[in-house]
N, C-alpha and C positions, 0 to 999 in steps of 0.2 A: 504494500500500500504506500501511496506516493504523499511525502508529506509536505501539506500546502502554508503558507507563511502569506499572511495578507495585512497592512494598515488598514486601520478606518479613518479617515481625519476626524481629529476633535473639536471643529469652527463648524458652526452652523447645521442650517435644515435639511433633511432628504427634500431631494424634489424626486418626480420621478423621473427625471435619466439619471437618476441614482439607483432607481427602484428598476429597469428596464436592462440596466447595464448593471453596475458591479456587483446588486442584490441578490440578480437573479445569476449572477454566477457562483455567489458562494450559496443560497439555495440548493443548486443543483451539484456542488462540491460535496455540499459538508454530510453526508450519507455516504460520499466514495471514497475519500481520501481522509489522512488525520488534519487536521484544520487549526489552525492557531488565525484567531483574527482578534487583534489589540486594536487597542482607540489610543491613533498615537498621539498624545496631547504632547510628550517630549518633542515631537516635529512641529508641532504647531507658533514652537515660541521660536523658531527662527526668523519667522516673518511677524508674527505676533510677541513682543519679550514681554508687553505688560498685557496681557490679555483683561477685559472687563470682567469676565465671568467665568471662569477655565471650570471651574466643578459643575456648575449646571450646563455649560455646553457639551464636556463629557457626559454629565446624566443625559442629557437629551439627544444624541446620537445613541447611546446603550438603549434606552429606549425604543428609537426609531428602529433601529436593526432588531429588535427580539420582536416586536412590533409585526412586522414586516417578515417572521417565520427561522429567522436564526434560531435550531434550537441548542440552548446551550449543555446539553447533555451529549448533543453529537459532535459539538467543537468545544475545542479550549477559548474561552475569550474573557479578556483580560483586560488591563488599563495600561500601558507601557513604562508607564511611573511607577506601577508594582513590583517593576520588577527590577531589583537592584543588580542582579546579573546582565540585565541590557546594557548599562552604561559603564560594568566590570570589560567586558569583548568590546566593546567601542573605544573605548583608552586603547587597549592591546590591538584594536585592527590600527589605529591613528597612527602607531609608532613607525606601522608599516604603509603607510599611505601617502604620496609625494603630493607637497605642495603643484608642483608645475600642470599633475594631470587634473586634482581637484581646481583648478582653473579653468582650465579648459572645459571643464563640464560644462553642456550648453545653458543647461536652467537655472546655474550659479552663473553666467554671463548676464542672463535675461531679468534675471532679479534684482542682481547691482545696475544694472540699466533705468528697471523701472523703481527702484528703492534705494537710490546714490546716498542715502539718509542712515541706512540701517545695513551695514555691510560689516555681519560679524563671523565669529569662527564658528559660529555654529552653523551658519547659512553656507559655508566652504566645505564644513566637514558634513553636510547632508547624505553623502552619498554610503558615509562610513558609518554612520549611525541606522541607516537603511539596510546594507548589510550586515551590522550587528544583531537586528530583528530578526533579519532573513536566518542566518548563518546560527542563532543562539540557540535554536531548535532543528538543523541542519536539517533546513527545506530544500526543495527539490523543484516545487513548481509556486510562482508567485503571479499573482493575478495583476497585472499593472498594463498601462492604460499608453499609449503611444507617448508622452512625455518624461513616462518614467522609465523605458526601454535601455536608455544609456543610462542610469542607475542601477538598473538591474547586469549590466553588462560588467560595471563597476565590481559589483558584487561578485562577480566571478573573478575578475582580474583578484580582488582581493582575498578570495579564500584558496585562489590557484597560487597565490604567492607566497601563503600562509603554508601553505604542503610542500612546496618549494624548499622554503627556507631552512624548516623544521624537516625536511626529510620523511613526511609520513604524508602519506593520504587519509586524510582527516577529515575536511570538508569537502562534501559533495556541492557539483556545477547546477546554482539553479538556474533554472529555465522559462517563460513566460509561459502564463496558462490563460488561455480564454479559450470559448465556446466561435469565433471568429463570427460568421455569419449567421449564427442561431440568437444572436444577439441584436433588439431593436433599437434604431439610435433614433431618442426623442429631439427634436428640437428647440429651440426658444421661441419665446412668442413673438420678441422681438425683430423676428426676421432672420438669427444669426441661424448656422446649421445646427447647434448645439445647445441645449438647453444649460442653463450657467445661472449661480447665481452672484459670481466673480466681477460681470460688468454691469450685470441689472439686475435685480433681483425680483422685479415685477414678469422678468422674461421667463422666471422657470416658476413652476405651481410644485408648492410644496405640500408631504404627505399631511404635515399637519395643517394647511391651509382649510380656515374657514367655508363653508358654503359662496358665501357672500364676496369672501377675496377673492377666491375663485372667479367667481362671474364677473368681478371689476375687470380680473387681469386677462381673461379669456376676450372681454368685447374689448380694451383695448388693443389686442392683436393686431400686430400689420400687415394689410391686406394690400389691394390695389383698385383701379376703378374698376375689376370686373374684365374680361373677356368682350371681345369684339366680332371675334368669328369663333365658328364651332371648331375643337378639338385643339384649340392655340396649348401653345406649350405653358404650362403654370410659372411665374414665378416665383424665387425661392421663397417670400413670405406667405405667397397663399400656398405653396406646396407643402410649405412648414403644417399650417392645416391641419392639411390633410392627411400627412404622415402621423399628427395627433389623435386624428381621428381615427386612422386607420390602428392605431396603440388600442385607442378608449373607448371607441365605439362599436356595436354591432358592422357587419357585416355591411347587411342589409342597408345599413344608414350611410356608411362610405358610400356604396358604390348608390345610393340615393341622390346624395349632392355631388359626387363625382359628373352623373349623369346633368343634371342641373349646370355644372362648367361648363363640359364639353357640348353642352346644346344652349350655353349663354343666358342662362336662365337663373344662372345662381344670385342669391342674395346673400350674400355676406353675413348681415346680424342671424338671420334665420340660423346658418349654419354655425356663428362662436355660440348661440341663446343652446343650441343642440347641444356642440362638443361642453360647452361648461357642463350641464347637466349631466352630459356625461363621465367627466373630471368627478365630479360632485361622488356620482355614484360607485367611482371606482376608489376613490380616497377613504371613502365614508369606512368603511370598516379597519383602515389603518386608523384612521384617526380617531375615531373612537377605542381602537386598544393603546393607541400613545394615549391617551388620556387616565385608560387603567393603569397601564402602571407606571405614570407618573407620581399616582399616588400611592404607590406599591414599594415604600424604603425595604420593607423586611425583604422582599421577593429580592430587588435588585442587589442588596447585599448579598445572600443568599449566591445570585450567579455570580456575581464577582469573586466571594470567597471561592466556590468551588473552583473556576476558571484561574485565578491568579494562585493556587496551590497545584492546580495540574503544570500550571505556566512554569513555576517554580520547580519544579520535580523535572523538569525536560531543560532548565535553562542553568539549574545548577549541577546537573551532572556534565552538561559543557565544558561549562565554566569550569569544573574541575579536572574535565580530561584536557584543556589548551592551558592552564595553569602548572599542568603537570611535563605536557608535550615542551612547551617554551623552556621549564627549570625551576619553575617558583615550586618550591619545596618548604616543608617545615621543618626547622632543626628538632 
């Protein structure tokens, strides 16, 4: 059995191309493979150092993810600040890790570009900290998303160096894992391809979104004037739509206003007054269990303890075979 090593971030709301994408991959993982998924609030403070709210943004992703069918009896999940052996292997990959290549990394370029403000060592050393996650429960396969692909590459470089140096094969090569195209990529409402809530947060509908916010931010959606001739090519903000649609609604109902386009007949509010309602009804039962156990402190302890003592049991036996492997001995 192949074992999977996953972050959660710990900033903000599921929308659902959170729920279409990375959810429904560890969904359909964590029955096959042994699963380790941490909510990494220690990543969160390289772009965030003074966070507003770090323990209820952590409770409120823990939430959203059990919410949404993680069961944590089939995975290990965890808080990444639990676990003192994360940042034991993060010191020890560091000593082995060259300033010249953590430069070059492209999303430590992209960060100091866009944040000239906040250029620290922990935003340099992101990628060594990502493989100390990976490497602490010696994964194999890591579910990461096209920006995180040369980190995970990182992660190899660095546990192949670590066997290298030390002369043993110790750490095994992970690998990227997704479902490729059995996976649906939601949009934003705002017209981009991706749903986000990084540039706008009115563009992506989140699990715990109101009925009511819902339908603000659905009829805001940008549209255009409408089709001119029958079968014109969509563009990408009414395709965005329709790809929505095609997520949240019946069948039936796609290819209802589909038909309504390609024969110029569509009106626009008829069809966001439809997909919200639709939104509405597909949210409704997450969001009323994020509401359970928000109020649920025993339950969530509870997962946490069990999850941060499995986490424990897998991260300190590591910890003590590369403790041993390097030389650190006790007299």
């Amino acid at each position: 059995m192949e074992t999977v090593v996953s972050g959660i971030r710990s900033t903000g709301n599921l929308h659902l191309g959170n729920y279409f994408g990375a959810i429904k991959n560890f969904l359909k993982m964590q029955h096959e493979h042994r699963c380790f998924f941490f909510i990494a609030d220690y990543h969160s403070l390289t772009t965030h150092p003074t966070p507003k709210d770090l323990h209820n943004n952590v409770k409120q992703v823990l939430v959203e993810y059990l919410a949404c069918g993680i069961d944590p009896e089939a995975v290990t999940m965890y808080i990444q600040s639990d676990i003192p052996e994360t940042t034991e292997l993060y010191l020890m990959l560091n000593m082995n890790a060259y300033v010249g290549e953590l430069e070059r990394c492209t999303s430590f370029k992209e960060k100091i570009r866009k944040h000239p403000e906040n250029i620290n060592a922990g935003l340099l050393t992101y990628p060594v900290l990502m493989a100390a996650d990976v490497l602490l429960h010696k994964g194999t396969k890591v579910p990461v998303g096209k920006d995180q692909e040369q980190h995970l590459e990182m992660t190899r470089t660095f546990a192949n160096r670590f066997n290298r140096m030390y002369k043993k094969e110790y750490f095994p090569e992970p690998y990227a894992f997704n479902f490729g195209e059995e996976l649906i990529k939601i949009p934003g409402l705002d017209g981009s391809t991706k749903m986000s809530k990084s540039d706008n947060e009115n563009s992506a509908i989140f699990l715990a979104d109101e009925p009511e916010v819902i339908r603000k931010k659905v009829m805001r959606a940008v549209t255009d004037a409408g089709p001119t001739k029958p079968n014109q090519e969509k563009p990408q903000a009414v395709e965005n739509l329709f790809n929505l649609m095609l997520a949240l609604s019946s069948k039936e109902t796609y290819e209802h206003f589909n038909e309504l386009y390609n024969t110029c007949q569509v009106r626009y509010g008829d069809m966001k007054k439809q997909l919200a309602e639709d939104a509405i009804i597909f949210t409704n039962p997450l969001r009323e269990k994020i509401k359970e156990l928000l109020s649920n402190d025993e339950y969530l302890r509870k997962v946490l303890k069990t999850g941060t003592e499995k986490a424990r049991e897998s991260a300190s036996k590591t910890i003590r075979e590369v403790r041993e492997i390097m030389g650190f001995k006790s007299f």
